[in-house]
Structures are given as C-alpha cells and as structure tokens.
DORO-264676 format. One record per residue: residue number from 1; chain; x, y, z of N, C-alpha, C in turn. Coordinates in Angstrom, 1 decimal. Layout:
BEGIN
 num cadena    nxx    nyy    nzz   caxx   cayy   cazz    cxx    cyy    czz
 NUM      A      X      Y      Z      X      Y      Z      X      Y      Z
...
! end
This chain:
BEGIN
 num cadena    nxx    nyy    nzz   caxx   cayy   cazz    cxx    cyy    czz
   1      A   35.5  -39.6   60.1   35.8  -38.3   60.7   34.5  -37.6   61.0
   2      A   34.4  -37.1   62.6   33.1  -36.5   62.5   33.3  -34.9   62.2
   3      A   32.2  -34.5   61.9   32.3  -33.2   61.2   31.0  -32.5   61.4
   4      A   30.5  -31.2   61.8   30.0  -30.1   61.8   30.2  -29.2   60.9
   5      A   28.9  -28.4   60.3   29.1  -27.6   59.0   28.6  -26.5   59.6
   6      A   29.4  -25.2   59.7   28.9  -23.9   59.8   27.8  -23.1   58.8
   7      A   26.5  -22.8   60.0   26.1  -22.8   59.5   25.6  -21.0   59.0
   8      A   25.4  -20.5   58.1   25.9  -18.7   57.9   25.0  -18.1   58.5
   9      A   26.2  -17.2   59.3   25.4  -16.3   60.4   26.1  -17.0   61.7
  10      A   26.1  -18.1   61.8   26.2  -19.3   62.8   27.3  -18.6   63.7
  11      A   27.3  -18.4   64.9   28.6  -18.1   65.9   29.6  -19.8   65.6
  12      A   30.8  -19.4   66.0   31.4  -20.4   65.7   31.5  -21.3   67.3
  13      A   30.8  -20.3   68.6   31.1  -20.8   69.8   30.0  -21.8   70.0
  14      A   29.2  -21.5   68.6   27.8  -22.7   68.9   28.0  -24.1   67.8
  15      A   28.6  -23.6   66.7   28.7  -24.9   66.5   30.2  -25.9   67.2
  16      A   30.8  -25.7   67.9   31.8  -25.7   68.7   31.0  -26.6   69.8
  17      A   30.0  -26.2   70.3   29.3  -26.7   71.1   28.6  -28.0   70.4
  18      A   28.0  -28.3   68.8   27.3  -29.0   68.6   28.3  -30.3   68.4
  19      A   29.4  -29.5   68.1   30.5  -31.0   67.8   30.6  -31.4   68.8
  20      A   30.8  -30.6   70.2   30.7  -31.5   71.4   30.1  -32.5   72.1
  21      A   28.7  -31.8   71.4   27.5  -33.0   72.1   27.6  -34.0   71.1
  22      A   27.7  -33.8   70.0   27.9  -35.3   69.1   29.0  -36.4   69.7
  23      A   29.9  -35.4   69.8   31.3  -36.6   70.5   30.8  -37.0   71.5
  24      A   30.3  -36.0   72.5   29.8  -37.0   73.6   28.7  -37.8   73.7
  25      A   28.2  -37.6   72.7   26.6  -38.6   72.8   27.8  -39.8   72.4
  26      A   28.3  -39.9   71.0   29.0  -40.9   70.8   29.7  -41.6   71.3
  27      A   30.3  -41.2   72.3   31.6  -41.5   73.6   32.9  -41.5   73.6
  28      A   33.1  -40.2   72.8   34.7  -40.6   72.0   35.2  -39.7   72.8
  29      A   34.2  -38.6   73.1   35.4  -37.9   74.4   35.9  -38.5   75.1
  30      A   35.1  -39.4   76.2   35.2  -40.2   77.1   36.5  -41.5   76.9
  31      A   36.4  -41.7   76.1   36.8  -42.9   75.0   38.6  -42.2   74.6
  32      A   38.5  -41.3   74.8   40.0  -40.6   74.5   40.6  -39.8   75.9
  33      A   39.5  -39.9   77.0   40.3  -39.5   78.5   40.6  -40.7   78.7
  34      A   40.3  -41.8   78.3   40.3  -43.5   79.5   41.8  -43.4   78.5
  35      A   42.1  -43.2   77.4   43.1  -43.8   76.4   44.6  -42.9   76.8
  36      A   44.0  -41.7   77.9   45.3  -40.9   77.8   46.5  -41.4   78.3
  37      A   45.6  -42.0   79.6   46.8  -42.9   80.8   46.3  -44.2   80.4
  38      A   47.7  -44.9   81.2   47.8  -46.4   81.2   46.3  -46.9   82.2
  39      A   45.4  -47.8   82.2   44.6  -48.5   82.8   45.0  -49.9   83.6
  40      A   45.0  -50.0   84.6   45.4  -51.4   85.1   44.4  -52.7   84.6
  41      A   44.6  -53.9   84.4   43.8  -54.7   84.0   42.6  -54.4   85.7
  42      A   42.8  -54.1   87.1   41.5  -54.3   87.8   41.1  -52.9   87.4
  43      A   41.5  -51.7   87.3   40.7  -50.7   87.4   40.1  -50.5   85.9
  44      A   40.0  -51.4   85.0   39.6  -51.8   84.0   38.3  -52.5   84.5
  45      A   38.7  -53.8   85.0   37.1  -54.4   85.6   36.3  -53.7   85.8
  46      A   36.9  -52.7   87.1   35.8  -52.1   88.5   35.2  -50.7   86.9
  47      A   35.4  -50.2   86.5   35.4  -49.2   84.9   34.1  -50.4   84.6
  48      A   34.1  -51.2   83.8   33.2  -51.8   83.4   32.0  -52.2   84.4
  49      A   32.4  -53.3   85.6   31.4  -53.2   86.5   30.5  -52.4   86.8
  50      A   31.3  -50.8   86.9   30.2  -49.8   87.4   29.6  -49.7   86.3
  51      A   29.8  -49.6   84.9   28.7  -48.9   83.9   28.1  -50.2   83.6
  52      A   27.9  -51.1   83.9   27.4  -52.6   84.0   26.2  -52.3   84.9
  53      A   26.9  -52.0   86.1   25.6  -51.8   87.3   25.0  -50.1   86.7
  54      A   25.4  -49.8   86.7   24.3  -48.7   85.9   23.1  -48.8   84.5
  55      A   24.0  -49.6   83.7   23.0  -50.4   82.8   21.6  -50.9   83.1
  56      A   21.8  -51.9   84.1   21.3  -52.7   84.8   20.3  -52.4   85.8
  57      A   20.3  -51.0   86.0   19.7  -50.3   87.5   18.8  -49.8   86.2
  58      A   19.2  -49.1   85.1   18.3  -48.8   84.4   17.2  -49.7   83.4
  59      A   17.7  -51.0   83.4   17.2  -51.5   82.2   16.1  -52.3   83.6
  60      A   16.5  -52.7   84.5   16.0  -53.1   85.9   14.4  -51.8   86.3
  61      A   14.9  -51.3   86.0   13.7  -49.8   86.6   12.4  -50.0   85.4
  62      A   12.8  -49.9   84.4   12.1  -50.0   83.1   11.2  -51.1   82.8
  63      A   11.7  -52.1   83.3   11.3  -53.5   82.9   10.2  -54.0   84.3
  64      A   10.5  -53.6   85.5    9.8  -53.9   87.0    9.1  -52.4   87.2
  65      A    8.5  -52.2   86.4    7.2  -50.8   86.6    6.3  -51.7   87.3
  66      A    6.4  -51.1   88.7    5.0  -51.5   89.3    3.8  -50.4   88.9
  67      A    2.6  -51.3   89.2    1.0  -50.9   88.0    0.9  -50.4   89.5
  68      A   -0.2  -48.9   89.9   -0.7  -49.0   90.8   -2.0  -49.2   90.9
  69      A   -2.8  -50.0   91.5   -4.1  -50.4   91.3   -4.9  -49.4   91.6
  70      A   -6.2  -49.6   90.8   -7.1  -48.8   90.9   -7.7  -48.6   92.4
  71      A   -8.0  -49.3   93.1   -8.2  -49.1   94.1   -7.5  -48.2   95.4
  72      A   -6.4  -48.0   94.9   -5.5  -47.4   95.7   -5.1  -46.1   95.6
  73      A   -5.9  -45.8   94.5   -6.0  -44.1   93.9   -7.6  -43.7   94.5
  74      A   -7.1  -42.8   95.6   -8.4  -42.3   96.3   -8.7  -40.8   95.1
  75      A  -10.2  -41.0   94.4  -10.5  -39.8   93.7  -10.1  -38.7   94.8
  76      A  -10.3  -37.3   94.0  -10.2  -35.7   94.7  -11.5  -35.4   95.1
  77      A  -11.3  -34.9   96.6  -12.6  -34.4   96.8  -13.1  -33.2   96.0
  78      A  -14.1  -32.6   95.6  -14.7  -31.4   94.8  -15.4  -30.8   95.1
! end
C-alpha cells in the first residue's frame, strides 16, 4: 500500500499532490485508467508498440550522441 505521511503544518492540498506524483512516477495511475475498460487484444499491441517506439527513440538518442569535432567549432571572435 502506498502511503504519504502528513507532515505538521503540512496543507493537506500538498501532500495530496505528493501521493500523486509517487503514483504516477510508479504508473499505477495509468495502470488503473488502461484496467477501467475492456482493451481489445490489437489496441493492446498498438498500446505497447507505441511505448516500445518511445523507449527506443530514447534509448536510440542516448546511445548515437554524435561527438562534434574540434575542428568544426569556430572559436569567438574578441
């Protein structure tokens, strides 16, 4: 069970907010809209494909860092 502790003094509209971000870092929000309705097995696939190709776009960006060579960085004039 996740759980947030008030903390004294604490508005209750903030820690309100901090349970939020925890659920959603975690993905349980998300994770309990997909669960509300029925899913078809393809709109299941194309659901995974896309966050597949997003994975991918990112892990793809990270890994193919082009170096820019020294030569190609003109100093500032002064």
């Amino acid at each position: 069970m996740r759980s947030v502790t008030v903390r004294k003094g604490e508005p209750i509209d903030r820690a309100l907010k901090r349970l939020k971000t925890k659920l959603d870092t975690e993905g349980i929000l998300e994770e309990m809209r997909r669960r509300r309705a029925f899913e078809s097995p393809m709109d299941e696939k194309r659901r995974k494909a896309r966050s597949a190709s997003k994975r991918n776009k990112v892990k793809w960006r990270f890994t193919n860092k082009e170096e820019i060579p020294a030569a190609a960085v003109t100093p500032s004039e002064e």
